[in-house]
C-alpha positions as CSV (number, residue, x, y, z in Angstrom):
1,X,0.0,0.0,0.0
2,X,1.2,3.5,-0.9
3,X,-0.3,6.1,1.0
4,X,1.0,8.9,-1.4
5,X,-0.7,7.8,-4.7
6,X,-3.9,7.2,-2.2
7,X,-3.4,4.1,-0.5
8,X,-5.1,1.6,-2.8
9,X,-5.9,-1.8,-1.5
10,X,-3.8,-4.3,-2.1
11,X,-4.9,-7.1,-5.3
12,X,-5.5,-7.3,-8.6
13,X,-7.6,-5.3,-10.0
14,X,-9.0,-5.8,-13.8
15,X,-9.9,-2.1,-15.7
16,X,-12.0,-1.7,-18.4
17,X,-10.5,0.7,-21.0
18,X,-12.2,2.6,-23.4
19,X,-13.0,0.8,-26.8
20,X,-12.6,3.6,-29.0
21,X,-13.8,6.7,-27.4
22,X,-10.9,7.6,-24.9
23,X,-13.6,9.8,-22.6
24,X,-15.1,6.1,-22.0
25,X,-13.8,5.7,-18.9
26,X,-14.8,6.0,-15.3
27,X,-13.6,8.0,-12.6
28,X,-12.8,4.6,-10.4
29,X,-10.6,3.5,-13.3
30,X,-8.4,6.6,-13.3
31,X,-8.3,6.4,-9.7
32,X,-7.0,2.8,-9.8
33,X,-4.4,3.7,-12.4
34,X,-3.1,6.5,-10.2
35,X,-2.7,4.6,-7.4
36,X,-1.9,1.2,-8.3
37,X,2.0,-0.2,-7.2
38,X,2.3,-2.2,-10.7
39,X,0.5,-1.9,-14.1
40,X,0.4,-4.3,-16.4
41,X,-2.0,-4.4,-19.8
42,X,-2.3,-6.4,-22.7
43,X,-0.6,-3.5,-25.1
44,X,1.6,-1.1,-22.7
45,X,1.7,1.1,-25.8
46,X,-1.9,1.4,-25.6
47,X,-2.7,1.6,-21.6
48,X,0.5,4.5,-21.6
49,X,-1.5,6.7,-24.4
50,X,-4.5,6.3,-21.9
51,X,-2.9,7.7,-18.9
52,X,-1.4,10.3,-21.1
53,X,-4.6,11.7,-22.2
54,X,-6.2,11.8,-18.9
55,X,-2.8,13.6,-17.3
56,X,-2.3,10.0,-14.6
57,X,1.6,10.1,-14.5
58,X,2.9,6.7,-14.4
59,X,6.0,7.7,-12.8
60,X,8.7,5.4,-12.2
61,X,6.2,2.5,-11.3
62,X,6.7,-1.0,-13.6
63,X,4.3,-0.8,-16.7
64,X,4.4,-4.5,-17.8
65,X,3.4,-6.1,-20.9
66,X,1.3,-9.3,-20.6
67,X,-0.1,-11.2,-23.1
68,X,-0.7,-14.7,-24.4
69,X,2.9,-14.9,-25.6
70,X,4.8,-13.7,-22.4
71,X,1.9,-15.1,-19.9
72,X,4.4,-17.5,-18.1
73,X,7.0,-15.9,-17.9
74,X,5.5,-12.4,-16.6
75,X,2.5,-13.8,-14.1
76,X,5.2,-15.1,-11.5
77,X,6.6,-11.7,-11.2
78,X,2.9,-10.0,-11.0
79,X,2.1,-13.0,-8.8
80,X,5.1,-12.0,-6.8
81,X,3.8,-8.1,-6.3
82,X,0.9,-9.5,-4.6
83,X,2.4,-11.6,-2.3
84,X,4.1,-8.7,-1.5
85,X,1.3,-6.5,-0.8
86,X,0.9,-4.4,-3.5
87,X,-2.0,-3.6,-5.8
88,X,-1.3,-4.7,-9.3
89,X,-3.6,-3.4,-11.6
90,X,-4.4,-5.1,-15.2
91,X,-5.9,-3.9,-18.4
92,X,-7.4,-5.4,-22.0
93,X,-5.7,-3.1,-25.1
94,X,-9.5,-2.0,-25.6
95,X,-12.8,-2.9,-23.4
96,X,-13.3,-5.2,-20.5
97,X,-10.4,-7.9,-18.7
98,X,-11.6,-11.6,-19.7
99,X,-13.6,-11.1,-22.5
100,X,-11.0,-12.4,-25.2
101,X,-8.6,-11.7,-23.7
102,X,-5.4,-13.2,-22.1
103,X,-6.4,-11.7,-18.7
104,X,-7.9,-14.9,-17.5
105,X,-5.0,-17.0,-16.5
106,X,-3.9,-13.8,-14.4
107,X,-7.0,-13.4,-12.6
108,X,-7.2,-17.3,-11.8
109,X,-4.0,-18.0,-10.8
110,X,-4.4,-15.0,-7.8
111,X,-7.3,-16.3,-7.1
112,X,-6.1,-19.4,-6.4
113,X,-3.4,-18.4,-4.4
114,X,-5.8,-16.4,-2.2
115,X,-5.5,-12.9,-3.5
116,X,-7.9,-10.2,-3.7
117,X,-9.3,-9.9,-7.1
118,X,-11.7,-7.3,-7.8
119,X,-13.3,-5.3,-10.8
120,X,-13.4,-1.6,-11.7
121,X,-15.8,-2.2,-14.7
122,X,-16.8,0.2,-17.6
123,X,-16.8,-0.2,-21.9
124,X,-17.8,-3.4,-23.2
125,X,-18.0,-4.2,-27.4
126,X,-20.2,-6.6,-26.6
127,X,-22.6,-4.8,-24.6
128,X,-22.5,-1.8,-27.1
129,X,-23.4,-3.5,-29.7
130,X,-26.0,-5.3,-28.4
131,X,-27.6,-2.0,-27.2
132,X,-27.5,-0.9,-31.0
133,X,-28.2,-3.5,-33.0
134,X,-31.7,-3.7,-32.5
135,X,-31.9,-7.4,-31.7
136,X,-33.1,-9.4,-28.6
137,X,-31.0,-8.8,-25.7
138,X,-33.2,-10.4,-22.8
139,X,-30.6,-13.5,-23.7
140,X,-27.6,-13.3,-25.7
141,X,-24.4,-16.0,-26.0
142,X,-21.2,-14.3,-26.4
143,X,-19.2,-17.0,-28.6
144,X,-16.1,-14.9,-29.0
145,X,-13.9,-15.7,-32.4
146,X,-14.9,-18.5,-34.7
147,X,-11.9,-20.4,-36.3
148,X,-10.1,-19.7,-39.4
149,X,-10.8,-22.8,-40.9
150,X,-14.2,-23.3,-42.9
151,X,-14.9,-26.5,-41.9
152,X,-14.2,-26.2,-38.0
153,X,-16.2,-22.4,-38.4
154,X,-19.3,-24.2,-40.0
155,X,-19.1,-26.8,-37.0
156,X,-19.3,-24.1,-34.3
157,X,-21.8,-22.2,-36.0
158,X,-23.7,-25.6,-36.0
159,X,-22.6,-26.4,-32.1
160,X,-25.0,-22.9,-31.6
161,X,-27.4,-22.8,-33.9
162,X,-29.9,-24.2,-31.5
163,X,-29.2,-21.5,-29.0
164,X,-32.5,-19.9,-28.1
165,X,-30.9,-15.9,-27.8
166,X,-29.0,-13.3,-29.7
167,X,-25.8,-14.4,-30.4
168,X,-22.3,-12.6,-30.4
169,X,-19.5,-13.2,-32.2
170,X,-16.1,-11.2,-32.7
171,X,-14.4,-11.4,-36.4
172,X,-11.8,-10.2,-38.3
173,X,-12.6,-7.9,-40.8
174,X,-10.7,-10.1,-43.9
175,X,-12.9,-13.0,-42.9
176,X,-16.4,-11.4,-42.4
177,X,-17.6,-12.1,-45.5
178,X,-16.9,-16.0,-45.7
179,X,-18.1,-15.9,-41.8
180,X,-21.3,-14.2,-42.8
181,X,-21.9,-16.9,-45.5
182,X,-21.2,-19.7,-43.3
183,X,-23.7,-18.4,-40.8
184,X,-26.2,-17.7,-43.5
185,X,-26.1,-20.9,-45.2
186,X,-25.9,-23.0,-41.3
187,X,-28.0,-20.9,-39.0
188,X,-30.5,-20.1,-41.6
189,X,-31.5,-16.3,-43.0
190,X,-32.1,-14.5,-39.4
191,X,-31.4,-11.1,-39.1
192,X,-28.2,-10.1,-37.6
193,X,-26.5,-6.3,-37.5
194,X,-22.8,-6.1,-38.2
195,X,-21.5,-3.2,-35.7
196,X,-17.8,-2.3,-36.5
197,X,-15.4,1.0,-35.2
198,X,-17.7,1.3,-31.6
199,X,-17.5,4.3,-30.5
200,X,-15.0,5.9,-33.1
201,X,-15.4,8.5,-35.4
202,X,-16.7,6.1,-38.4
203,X,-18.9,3.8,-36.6
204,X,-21.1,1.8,-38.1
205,X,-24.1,-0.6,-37.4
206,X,-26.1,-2.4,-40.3
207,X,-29.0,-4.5,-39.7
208,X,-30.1,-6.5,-42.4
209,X,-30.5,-10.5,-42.9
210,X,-27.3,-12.7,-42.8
211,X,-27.8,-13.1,-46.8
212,X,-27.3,-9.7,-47.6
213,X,-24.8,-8.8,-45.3
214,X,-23.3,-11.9,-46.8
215,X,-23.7,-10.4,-50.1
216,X,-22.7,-6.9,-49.2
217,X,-19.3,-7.9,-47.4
218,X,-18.3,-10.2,-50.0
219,X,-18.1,-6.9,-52.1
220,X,-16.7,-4.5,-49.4
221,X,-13.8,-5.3,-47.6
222,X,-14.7,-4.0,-43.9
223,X,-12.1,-2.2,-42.0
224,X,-12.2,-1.6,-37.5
225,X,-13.2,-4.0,-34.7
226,X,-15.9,-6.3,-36.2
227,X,-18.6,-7.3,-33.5
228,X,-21.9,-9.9,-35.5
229,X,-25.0,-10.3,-34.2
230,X,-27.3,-12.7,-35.2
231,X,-31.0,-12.9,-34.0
232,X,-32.3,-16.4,-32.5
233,X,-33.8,-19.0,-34.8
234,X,-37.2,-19.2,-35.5
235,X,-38.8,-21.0,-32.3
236,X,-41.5,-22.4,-34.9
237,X,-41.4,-26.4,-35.3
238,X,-41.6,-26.8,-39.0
239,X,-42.1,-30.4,-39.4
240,X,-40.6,-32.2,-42.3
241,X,-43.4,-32.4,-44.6
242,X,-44.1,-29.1,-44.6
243,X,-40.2,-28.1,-45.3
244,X,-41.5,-30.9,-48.4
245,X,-44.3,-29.9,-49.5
246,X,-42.9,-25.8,-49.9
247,X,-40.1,-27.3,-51.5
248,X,-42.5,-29.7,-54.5
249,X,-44.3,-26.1,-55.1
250,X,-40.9,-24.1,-55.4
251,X,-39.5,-26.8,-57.7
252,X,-42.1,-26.3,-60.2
253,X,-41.1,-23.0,-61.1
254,X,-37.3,-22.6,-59.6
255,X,-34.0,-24.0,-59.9
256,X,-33.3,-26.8,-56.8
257,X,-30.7,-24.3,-55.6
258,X,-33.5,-21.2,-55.7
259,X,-36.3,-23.4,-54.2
260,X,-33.8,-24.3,-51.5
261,X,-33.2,-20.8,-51.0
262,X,-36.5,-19.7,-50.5
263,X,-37.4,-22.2,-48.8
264,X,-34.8,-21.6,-46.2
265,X,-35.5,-17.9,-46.1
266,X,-39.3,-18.6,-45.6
267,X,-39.1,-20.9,-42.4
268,X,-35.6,-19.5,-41.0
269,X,-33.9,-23.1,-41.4
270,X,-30.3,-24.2,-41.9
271,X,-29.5,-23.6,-46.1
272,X,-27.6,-27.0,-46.4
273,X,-30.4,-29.6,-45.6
274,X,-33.3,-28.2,-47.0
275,X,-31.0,-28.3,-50.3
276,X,-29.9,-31.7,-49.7
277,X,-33.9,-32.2,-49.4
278,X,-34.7,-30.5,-52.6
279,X,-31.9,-32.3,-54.5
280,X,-33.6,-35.6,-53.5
281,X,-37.2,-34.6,-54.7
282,X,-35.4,-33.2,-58.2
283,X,-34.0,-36.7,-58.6
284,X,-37.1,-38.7,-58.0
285,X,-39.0,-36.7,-60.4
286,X,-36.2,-37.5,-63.2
């Protein structure tokens, strides 16, 4: 404890930093970075520029990087500042500790070893852009990134798709449009909102259905923090024979890949089986 920067409490305590906006920040969180005996952030660059903007002098306390690179090697020494009684105080590069983020091994291991571990909390991407996006938000899944890899993407999409709330998803701005056509052809045509640069001077939320943002970001390459929402499937059992009988009217005046499409976009269901149905009632009618 250091009574001249204010005598903080000794533990760990996880800031949220703005996610754009640099006035996003509480009063607590300034308070903590003034007083706290170490720092340590995801991006020191980042956390440094804060404190510069709101005049907090870091002084000649440690400032230390930690990330998912350097994790091992850095949380003994952090681990080491508590032991010793002093308040260590960690932030994300942007938005709230944990939330994809390589905070979490931090925050676990003090806990384990019995230190206090509290929370000065404040800008979230995930909670802005559910408060914009104009989708459900009574229940919402936060699933983070998706992988790279089409195949394994598809299969988490899948792993969710029965999820009964809004769901969240990070993505890279390269890979939104094959992510957005995954999700449209596995989840089904629900509406979703992209929300990108939170916060910033060019933000940007568009709410259409996945298959036009699909469309629309296979043309545009997005740029900024991506954040995709997409609204819960349609809790409507359609049986079977319905799905058929739609599909043995589309067929007789659409292509099998146009009648799957409709008929997918009609009863909000997965793209790949209702094709897989139609390609079965083309054949038997050859």
């Amino acid at each position: 404890m250091n009574p001249e920067r204010g005598g903080l409490t000794p533990g760990l305590f996880l800031v949220s930093t703005p996610i754009g906006n640099a006035r996003d920040i509480t009063l607590r969180a300034l308070d903590i970075f003034r007083d706290a005996d170490v720092l340590a952030a995801e991006d020191t660059r980042s956390l440094k520029r804060l404190l510069e903007i709101h005049g907090v002098p870091l002084g000649d306390r440690p400032c230390l990087s930690y990330h998912d690179h350097n994790g091992d090697r850095i949380r003994p020494r952090l681990l080491a500042a508590l032991e010793a009684g002093k308040s260590v105080a960690y932030a994300s590069e942007a938005g709230t500790p944990m939330i994809s983020d390589p905070g979490f091994d931090l925050a676990r291991a003090a806990q384990e070893a019995g230190y206090p571990v509290t929370a000065a909390p404040g800008a979230s991407a995930v909670v802005t852009a559910l408060t914009l996006a104009g989708l459900p938000t009574d229940r919402f899944l936060f699933a983070g990134f998706l992988p790279n890899a089409a195949t394994a993407r598809r299969k988490a999409l899948a792993e969710v798709s029965d999820v009964p709330a809004t769901l969240v998803f990070y993505e890279s701005p390269k890979r939104l449009g094959a992510m957005l056509a995954d999700a449209a052809e596995v989840l089904g045509d629900r509406p979703a909102a992209v929300c990108r640069e939170l916060t910033k001077k060019f933000e940007e939320c568009r709410r259409e259905p996945l298959s036009a943002l699909a469309a629309r970001y296979a043309e545009v390459q997005a740029r900024g923090e991506v954040v995709v929402l997409v609204g819960k499937g349609d809790s409507e059992k359609i049986s079977e024979s319905d799905v058929t009988s739609a599909l043995r009217d589309a067929l007789t005046t659409m292509s099998v890949r146009d009648a799957a499409d409709f008929v997918a976009r009609m009863h909000g269901l997965k793209r790949r089986p209702v094709y897989q149905e139609a390609m079965r009632l083309a054949a038997d009618r050859n």
